[in-house]
PANU-102689 format. One record per residue (C-alpha): y, x, z. Coordinates in steps of 0.05 Angstrom, whole numbers, padded with zeros to 5 digits, always signed. Layout:
<recs>
YXZ...
</recs>
This chain:
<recs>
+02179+02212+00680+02152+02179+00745+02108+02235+00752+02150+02293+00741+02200+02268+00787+02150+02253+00841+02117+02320+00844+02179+02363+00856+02195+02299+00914+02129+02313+00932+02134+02386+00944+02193+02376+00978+02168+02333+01032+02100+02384+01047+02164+02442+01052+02193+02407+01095+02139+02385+01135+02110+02452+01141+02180+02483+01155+02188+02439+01219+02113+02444+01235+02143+02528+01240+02200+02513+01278+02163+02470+01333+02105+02522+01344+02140+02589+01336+02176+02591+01412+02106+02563+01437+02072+02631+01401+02136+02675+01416+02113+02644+01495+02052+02656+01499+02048+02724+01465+02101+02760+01501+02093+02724+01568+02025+02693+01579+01983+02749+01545+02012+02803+01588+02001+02760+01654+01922+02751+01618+01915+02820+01609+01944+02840+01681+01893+02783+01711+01830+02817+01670+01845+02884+01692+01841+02863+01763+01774+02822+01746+01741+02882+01727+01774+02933+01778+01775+02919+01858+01836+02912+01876+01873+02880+01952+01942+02895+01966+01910+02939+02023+01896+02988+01981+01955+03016+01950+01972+03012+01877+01940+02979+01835+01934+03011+01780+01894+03065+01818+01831+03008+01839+01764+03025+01825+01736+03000+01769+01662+02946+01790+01650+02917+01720+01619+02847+01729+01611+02852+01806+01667+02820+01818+01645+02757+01771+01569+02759+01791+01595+02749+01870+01648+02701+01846+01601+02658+01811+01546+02656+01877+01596+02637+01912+01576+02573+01941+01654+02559+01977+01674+02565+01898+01618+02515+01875+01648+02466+01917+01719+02466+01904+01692+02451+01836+01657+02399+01865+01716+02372+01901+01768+02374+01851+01707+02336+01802+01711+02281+01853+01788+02282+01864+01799+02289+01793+01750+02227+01779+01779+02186+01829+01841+02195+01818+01839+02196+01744+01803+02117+01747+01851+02094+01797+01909+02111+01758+01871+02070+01697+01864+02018+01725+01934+02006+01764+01967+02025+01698+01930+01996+01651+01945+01929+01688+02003+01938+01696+02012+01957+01614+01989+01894+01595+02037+01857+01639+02091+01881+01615+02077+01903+01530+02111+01839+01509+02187+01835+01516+02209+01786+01570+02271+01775+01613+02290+01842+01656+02230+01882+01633+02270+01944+01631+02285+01932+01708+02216+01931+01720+02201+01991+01668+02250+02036+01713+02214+02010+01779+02153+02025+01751+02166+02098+01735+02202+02120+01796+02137+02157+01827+02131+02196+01769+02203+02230+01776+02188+02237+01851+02180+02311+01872+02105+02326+01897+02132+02359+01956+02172+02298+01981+02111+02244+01968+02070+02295+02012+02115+02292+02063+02134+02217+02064+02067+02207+02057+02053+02243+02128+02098+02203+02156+02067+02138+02132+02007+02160+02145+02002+02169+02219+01962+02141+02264+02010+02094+02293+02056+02090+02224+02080+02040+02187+02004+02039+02141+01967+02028+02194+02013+01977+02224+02013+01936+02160+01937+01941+02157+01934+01920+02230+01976+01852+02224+01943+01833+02152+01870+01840+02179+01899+01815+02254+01855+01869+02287+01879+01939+02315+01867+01989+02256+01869+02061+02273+01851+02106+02211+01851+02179+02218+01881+02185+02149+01918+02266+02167+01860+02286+02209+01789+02257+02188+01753+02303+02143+01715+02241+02116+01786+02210+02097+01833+02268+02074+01811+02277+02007+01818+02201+01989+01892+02206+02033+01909+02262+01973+01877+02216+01918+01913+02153+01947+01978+02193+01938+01961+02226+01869+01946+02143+01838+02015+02127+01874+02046+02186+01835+02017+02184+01766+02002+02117+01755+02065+02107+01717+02037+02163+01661+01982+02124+01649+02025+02055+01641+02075+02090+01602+02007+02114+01545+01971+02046+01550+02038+02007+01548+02061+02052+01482+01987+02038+01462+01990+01965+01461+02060+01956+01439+02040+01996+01373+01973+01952+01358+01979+01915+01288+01992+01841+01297+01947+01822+01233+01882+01826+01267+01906+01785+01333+01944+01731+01285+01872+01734+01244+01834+01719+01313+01886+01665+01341+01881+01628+01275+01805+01629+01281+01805+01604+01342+01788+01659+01394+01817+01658+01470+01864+01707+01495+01801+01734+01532+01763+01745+01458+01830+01781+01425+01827+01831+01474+01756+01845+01487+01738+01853+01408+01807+01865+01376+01854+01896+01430+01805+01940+01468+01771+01977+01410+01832+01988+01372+01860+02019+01423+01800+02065+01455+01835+02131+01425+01891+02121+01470+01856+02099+01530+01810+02161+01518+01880+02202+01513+01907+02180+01574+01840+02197+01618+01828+02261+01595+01910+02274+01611+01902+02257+01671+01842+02277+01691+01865+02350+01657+01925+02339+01706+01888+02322+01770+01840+02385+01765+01901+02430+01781+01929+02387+01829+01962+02430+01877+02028+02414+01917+02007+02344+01955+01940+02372+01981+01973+02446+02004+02033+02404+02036+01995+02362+02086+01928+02394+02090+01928+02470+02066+01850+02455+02050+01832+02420+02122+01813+02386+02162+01756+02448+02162+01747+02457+02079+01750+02383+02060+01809+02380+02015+01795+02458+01987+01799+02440+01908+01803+02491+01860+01874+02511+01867+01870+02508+01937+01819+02565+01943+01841+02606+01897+01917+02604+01928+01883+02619+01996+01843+02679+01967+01896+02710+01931+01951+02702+01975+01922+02686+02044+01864+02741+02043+01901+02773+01996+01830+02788+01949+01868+02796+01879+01808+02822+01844+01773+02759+01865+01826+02703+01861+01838+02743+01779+01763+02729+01772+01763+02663+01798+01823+02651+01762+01780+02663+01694+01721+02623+01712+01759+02566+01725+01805+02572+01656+01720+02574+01624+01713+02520+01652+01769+02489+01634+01767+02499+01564+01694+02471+01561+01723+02405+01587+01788+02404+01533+01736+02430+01468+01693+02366+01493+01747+02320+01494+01781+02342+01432+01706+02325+01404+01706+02256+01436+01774+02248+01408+01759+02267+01337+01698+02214+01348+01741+02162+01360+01796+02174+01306+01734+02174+01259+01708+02114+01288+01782+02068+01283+01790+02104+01216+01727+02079+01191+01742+02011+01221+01814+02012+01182+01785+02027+01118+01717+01971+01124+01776+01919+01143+01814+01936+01084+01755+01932+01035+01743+01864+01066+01812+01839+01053
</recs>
């Protein structure tokens, strides 16, 4: 009787699971096949065909094959923008991990006012890029308020270039991008820990281990899918990083804040090269999806890994 009654049940639940699994993805396919593929389609044509707004319409350019992508991908000014937004992206990505990760396990367990604290911590995230560009320039200064600050904590005159050093202008976008997207991070990690079973960490307390111990060898690996999560978010994030960097800098000082995005929104729209910006454009999404199948492999690694880890504690027990 149990088992007739649970099948049907059974059934019911996969319907309905599949059913909403429908209703989520369909307007994400309906999306991306009616406006995405077109824009594709429109962006190979002109990787293929030569094509400037100089030359009249564009359906009439002259079709170059693979010229367009053999010159794209000698292009040295290309190969570092990648390099660039690598190093922004990296930096950026870490510095977020670390601000937010400390400040995640802070604030996991419930105390008085955490929800004050929760909004404070937050704010930068629902701060329009624009606006922390432009505060930013005004912080940033020579004789601002940074520099000031600087000055009386060190009690010495400190005078950095931060707007106008090509040595410093990258980090000036990186120092804004950890102020902005640090809370992302805290909000993962803070979900993270707040989720971690409590038998393990009672098991360890009871046995004796530090505070130091729990969270080295029952925390930290327990939660290394979600850390993992969180970086390659971010770090996906940072790569197109666009609005800060174009706001104060527009790639300069010379070409030391031209990222990806950067270069491609000067070749497209500044020397209006369409063909070339398209073909750039499709490198770059190559790219792109080398780094996302790579981390959906680490990711799968790592669900493996805790799954095996669930089911060798549960023998044990």
């Amino acid at each position: 009787m149990t088992a007739t009654t649970s099948t049907p049940l059974v059934r019911t639940q996969a319907q309905n699971a599949r059913r909403f699994k429908w209703s989520v993805l369909t307007p994400l396919i309906l999306v991306f096949a009616f406006v995405l593929m077109p824009v594709l389609f429109v962006q190979l044509y002109f990787s293929f065909n030569s094509y400037t707004i100089y030359l009249g319409s564009w359906w009439e350019a002259e079709w170059v094959g693979l010229d367009i992508f053999k010159d794209v991908l000698t292009d040295p000014r290309l190969g570092w923008a990648i390099v660039r937004s690598l190093l922004f992206a990296l930096g950026s990505t870490l510095g977020c991990f670390v601000i937010g990760f400390g400040l995640a396990l802070l604030m996991y367990r419930p105390f008085r006012g955490q929800a004050f604290y929760y909004i404070f911590f937050i704010l930068p995230m629902l701060t329009v890029p624009i606006v922390i560009a432009y505060t930013g320039e005004m912080l940033l200064y020579q004789k601002g308020p940074i520099n000031g600050i600087i000055s009386s904590i060190l009690g010495t005159d400190f005078n950095a270039l931060w707007l106008t050093n090509a040595q410093l202008a990258l980090t000036t976008v990186m120092i804004m991008e950890i102020w902005n997207w640090t809370p992302f991070t805290f909000i993962v990690l803070m979900a993270g820990l707040s989720a971690l079973p409590k038998q393990p960490q009672e098991a360890a307390l009871i046995l004796g281990a530090s505070r130091w111990n729990i969270f080295w060898e029952v925390q930290l690996p327990l939660l290394r899918p979600v850390i993992l999560l969180a970086l390659i978010l971010r770090f996906l994030e940072a790569m197109a990083e666009f609005p800060k960097t174009w706001a104060l800098f527009q790639g300069g000082p010379g070409s030391a804040t031209e990222t990806i995005p950067v270069y491609i929104f000067l070749t497209t729209w500044q020397y209006f090269d369409v063909s070339r910006g398209a073909a750039m454009s499709y490198v770059v999404l190559v790219l792109m999806v080398i780094i996302v199948l790579m981390a959906i492999k680490v990711l799968q690694r790592e669900k493996r890994s805790l799954d095996t880890m669930y089911s060798s504690n549960g023998g044990q027990s």
